[in-house]
C-alpha positions in Angstrom: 2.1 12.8 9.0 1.7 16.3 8.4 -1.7 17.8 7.4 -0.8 19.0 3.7 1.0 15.6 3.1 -1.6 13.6 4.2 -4.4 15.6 1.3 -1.9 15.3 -1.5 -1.6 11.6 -1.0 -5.2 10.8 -0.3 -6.0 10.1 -3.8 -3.4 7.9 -4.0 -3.8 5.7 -0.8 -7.4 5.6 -0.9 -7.3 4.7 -4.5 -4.3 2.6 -4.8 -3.3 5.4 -7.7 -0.1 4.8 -9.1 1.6 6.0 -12.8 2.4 4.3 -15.6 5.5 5.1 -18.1 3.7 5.0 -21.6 7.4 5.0 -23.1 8.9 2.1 -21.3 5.3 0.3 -19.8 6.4 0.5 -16.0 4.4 0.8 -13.0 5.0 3.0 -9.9 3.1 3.0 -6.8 3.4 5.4 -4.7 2.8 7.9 -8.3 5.7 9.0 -9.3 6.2 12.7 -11.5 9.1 11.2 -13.7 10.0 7.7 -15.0 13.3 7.1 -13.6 14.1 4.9 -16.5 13.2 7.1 -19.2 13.7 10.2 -17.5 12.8 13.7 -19.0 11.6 11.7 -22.3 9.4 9.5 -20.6 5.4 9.9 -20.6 3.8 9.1 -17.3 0.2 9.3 -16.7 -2.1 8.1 -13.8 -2.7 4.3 -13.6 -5.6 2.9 -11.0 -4.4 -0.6 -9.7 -6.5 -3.6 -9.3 -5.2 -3.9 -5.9 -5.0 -7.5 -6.6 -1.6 -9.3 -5.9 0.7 -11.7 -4.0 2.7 -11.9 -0.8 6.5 -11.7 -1.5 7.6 -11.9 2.4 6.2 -11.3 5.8 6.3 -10.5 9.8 4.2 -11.0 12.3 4.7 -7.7 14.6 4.1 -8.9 17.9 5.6 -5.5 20.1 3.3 -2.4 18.2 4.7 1.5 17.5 2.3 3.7 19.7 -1.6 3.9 19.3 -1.0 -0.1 17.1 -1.0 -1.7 20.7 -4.4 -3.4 20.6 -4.3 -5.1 17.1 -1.3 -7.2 18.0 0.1 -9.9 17.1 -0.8 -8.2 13.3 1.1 -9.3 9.9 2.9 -7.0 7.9 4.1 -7.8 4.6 5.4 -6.7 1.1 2.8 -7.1 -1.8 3.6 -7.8 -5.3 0.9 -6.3 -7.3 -0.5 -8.2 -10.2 0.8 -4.9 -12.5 4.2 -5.1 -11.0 4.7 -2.8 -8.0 5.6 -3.7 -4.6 4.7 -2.0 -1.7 4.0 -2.6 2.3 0.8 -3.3 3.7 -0.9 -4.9 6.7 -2.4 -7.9 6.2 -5.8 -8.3 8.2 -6.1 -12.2 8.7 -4.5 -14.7 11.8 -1.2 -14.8 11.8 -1.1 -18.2 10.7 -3.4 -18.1 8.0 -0.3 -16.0 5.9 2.2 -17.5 3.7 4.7 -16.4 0.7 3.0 -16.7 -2.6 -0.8 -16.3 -0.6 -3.0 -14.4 -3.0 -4.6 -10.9 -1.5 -6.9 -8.1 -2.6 -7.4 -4.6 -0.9 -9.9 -3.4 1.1 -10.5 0.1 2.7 -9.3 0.2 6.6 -8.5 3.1 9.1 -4.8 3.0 8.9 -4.1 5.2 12.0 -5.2 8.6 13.7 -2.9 11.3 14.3 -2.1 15.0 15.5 -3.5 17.1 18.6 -7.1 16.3 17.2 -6.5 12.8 16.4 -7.2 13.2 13.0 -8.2 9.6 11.2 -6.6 8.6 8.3 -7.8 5.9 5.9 -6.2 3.3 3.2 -5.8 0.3 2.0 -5.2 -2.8 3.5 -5.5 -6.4 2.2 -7.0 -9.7 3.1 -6.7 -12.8 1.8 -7.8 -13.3 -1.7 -9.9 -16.9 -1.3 
Protein backbone atom coordinates (compact mmCIF):
# COMPACT_ATOMS: atom_id res chain seq x y z
CA UNK A 1 0.00 0.00 0.00
CA UNK A 2 1.49 3.14 -0.90
CA UNK A 3 2.17 5.79 1.70
CA UNK A 4 -0.34 8.62 0.48
CA UNK A 5 -3.05 5.80 0.05
CA UNK A 6 -2.67 4.50 3.17
CA UNK A 7 -3.37 8.49 5.05
CA UNK A 8 -6.35 9.16 2.88
CA UNK A 9 -7.98 5.87 3.90
CA UNK A 10 -7.08 5.98 7.54
CA UNK A 11 -10.13 7.73 8.59
CA UNK A 12 -12.08 5.36 7.03
CA UNK A 13 -10.53 2.01 8.12
CA UNK A 14 -9.95 3.00 11.48
CA UNK A 15 -13.31 4.32 11.78
CA UNK A 16 -15.38 2.03 9.71
CA UNK A 17 -16.40 5.59 7.82
CA UNK A 18 -18.54 4.95 5.08
CA UNK A 19 -21.31 7.46 3.05
CA UNK A 20 -24.70 7.58 2.93
CA UNK A 21 -26.98 8.71 -0.22
CA UNK A 22 -29.49 11.17 1.54
CA UNK A 23 -31.56 10.92 -1.94
CA UNK A 24 -31.96 7.25 -2.25
CA UNK A 25 -30.90 6.08 1.76
CA UNK A 26 -27.96 3.76 0.62
CA UNK A 27 -24.85 2.83 2.30
CA UNK A 28 -21.30 2.56 0.95
CA UNK A 29 -18.41 1.30 2.72
CA UNK A 30 -15.43 1.83 1.56
CA UNK A 31 -16.87 5.96 1.24
CA UNK A 32 -17.75 6.58 -1.92
CA UNK A 33 -17.70 10.51 -3.71
CA UNK A 34 -20.90 9.78 -5.86
CA UNK A 35 -24.04 7.63 -5.36
CA UNK A 36 -23.87 5.36 -8.29
CA UNK A 37 -27.61 5.12 -8.16
CA UNK A 38 -28.52 8.62 -8.14
CA UNK A 39 -25.49 9.84 -9.75
CA UNK A 40 -24.68 13.65 -10.18
CA UNK A 41 -28.20 14.34 -8.25
CA UNK A 42 -27.48 12.39 -5.47
CA UNK A 43 -26.42 13.81 -1.90
CA UNK A 44 -23.84 11.79 -0.05
CA UNK A 45 -22.47 12.73 3.22
CA UNK A 46 -20.21 10.83 5.76
CA UNK A 47 -21.98 7.99 7.65
CA UNK A 48 -19.94 6.24 10.93
CA UNK A 49 -21.01 2.45 11.02
CA UNK A 50 -21.83 0.58 14.12
CA UNK A 51 -19.57 -2.00 13.00
CA UNK A 52 -22.06 -4.44 14.06
CA UNK A 53 -23.18 -7.23 11.57
CA UNK A 54 -23.42 -10.84 10.32
CA UNK A 55 -21.36 -13.34 8.53
CA UNK A 56 -22.60 -13.91 4.86
CA UNK A 57 -19.79 -16.62 3.96
CA UNK A 58 -16.39 -17.79 5.00
CA UNK A 59 -12.74 -19.43 4.53
CA UNK A 60 -10.47 -20.67 6.67
CA UNK A 61 -6.94 -19.63 5.03
CA UNK A 62 -4.72 -22.30 6.03
CA UNK A 63 -1.45 -21.36 3.33
CA UNK A 64 -0.87 -17.31 4.36
CA UNK A 65 0.31 -14.29 1.62
CA UNK A 66 3.86 -13.23 3.05
CA UNK A 67 4.42 -11.65 6.61
CA UNK A 68 0.41 -13.64 7.54
CA UNK A 69 2.46 -16.89 8.11
CA UNK A 70 2.18 -17.16 11.93
CA UNK A 71 -1.52 -16.45 12.37
CA UNK A 72 -2.65 -19.45 10.46
CA UNK A 73 -5.10 -21.33 10.10
CA UNK A 74 -7.13 -17.65 10.36
CA UNK A 75 -10.84 -17.06 8.99
CA UNK A 76 -11.61 -14.72 6.44
CA UNK A 77 -15.08 -13.76 5.63
CA UNK A 78 -17.64 -11.33 4.06
CA UNK A 79 -19.60 -9.14 6.67
CA UNK A 80 -23.02 -7.94 6.18
CA UNK A 81 -23.29 -4.86 8.17
CA UNK A 82 -26.38 -4.17 10.22
CA UNK A 83 -26.79 -0.73 7.83
CA UNK A 84 -26.40 -2.78 4.66
CA UNK A 85 -22.79 -2.84 3.33
CA UNK A 86 -20.69 -5.80 2.88
CA UNK A 87 -17.22 -5.84 3.06
CA UNK A 88 -14.17 -8.46 3.88
CA UNK A 89 -12.64 -8.91 7.09
CA UNK A 90 -10.69 -11.25 9.28
CA UNK A 91 -12.41 -12.82 11.69
CA UNK A 92 -10.20 -13.33 15.08
CA UNK A 93 -11.88 -16.48 16.80
CA UNK A 94 -10.94 -20.63 16.14
CA UNK A 95 -11.80 -21.69 13.18
CA UNK A 96 -14.50 -23.72 14.30
CA UNK A 97 -16.16 -21.37 16.39
CA UNK A 98 -17.37 -19.46 12.77
CA UNK A 99 -20.55 -20.06 11.00
CA UNK A 100 -22.93 -18.29 8.30
CA UNK A 101 -25.38 -16.06 10.00
CA UNK A 102 -22.84 -15.83 13.37
CA UNK A 103 -23.24 -12.31 14.79
CA UNK A 104 -19.82 -10.03 14.88
CA UNK A 105 -18.67 -6.61 16.04
CA UNK A 106 -15.37 -4.75 15.29
CA UNK A 107 -12.57 -4.27 17.14
CA UNK A 108 -9.27 -2.35 16.39
CA UNK A 109 -6.18 -4.86 15.20
CA UNK A 110 -2.79 -4.33 13.42
CA UNK A 111 -3.82 -5.39 10.02
CA UNK A 112 -0.27 -5.70 8.53
CA UNK A 113 3.12 -3.78 8.27
CA UNK A 114 4.61 -2.72 5.11
CA UNK A 115 7.42 -0.88 3.10
CA UNK A 116 11.39 -0.61 3.57
CA UNK A 117 10.52 0.61 7.22
CA UNK A 118 7.90 -1.72 7.97
CA UNK A 119 5.46 0.67 8.45
CA UNK A 120 2.35 -0.71 10.72
CA UNK A 121 -0.95 -0.27 9.63
CA UNK A 122 -4.10 -0.60 11.74
CA UNK A 123 -7.96 -1.45 11.24
CA UNK A 124 -10.69 -3.14 11.93
CA UNK A 125 -11.26 -6.57 12.50
CA UNK A 126 -14.17 -8.54 14.15
CA UNK A 127 -14.89 -11.02 16.72
CA UNK A 128 -17.67 -12.79 17.54
CA UNK A 129 -20.53 -10.84 18.75
CA UNK A 130 -21.75 -13.19 22.04
Amino acid sequence: MSVPRFWRKQIARYNLVGTHCKKCDEYFYPPRNMCPACRREGEIEDFKFSGKGEVVTYTVIHTAAEGFENQTPYVLAIIKLEEGPSLTSQIICEPEEVSIGMKVKPVFRKLGQGGERGMIYYGTKFVPDK
